[in-house]
N, C-alpha and C positions, 0 to 999 in steps of 0.2 A: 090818672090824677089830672084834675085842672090845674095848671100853673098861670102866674101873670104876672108880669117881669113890665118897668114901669122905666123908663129910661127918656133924659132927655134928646139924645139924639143912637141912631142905629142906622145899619148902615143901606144905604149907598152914601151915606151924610161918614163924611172923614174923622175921626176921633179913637180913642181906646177904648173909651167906655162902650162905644156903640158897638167896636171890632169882639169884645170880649161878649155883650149881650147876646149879638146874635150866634158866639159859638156855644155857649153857655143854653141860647132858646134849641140851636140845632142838635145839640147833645141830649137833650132832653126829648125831643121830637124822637128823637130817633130811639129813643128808649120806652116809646111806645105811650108819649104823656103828650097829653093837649095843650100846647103851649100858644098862652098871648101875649105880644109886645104890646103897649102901650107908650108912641113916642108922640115927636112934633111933628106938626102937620108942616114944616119946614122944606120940608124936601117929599116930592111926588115920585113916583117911579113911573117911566115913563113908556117900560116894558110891557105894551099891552098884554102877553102869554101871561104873566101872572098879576094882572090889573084886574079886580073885583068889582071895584068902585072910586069911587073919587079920595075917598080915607083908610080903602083899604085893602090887601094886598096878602098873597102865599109864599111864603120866603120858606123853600125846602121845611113845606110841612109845619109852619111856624104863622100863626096869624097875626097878623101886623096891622095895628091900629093905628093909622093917624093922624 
């Protein structure tokens, strides 16, 4: 199943809402569903190994738009 999960901030960005997202995107990944985040383009990751492009990112299996 496609999921997509719309949140204003996730994490490396500090907050609960974003701590609970991404266990919530990774629980779902992990049970075998295409999961997309949808946050703020506020915070970049700046881990090249999973850097895709400039908006967006693989977070344990979890596509991260932002």
């Amino acid at each position: 199943m496609k999921i997509g999960l719309v949140t204003a901030e996730y994490a490396p960005m500090q907050g609960g809402v974003g701590d609970f997202t991404r266990e919530v995107a990774r629980a779902l990944a992990a049970l075998g569903h295409e999961v997309h985040v949808v946050t703020n383009i506020k915070y970049q990751i700046s881990n090249s190994k999973s850097q895709i492009s400039n908006n967006e990112s693989v977070d344990d299996g979890v596509q991260v738009e932002r």
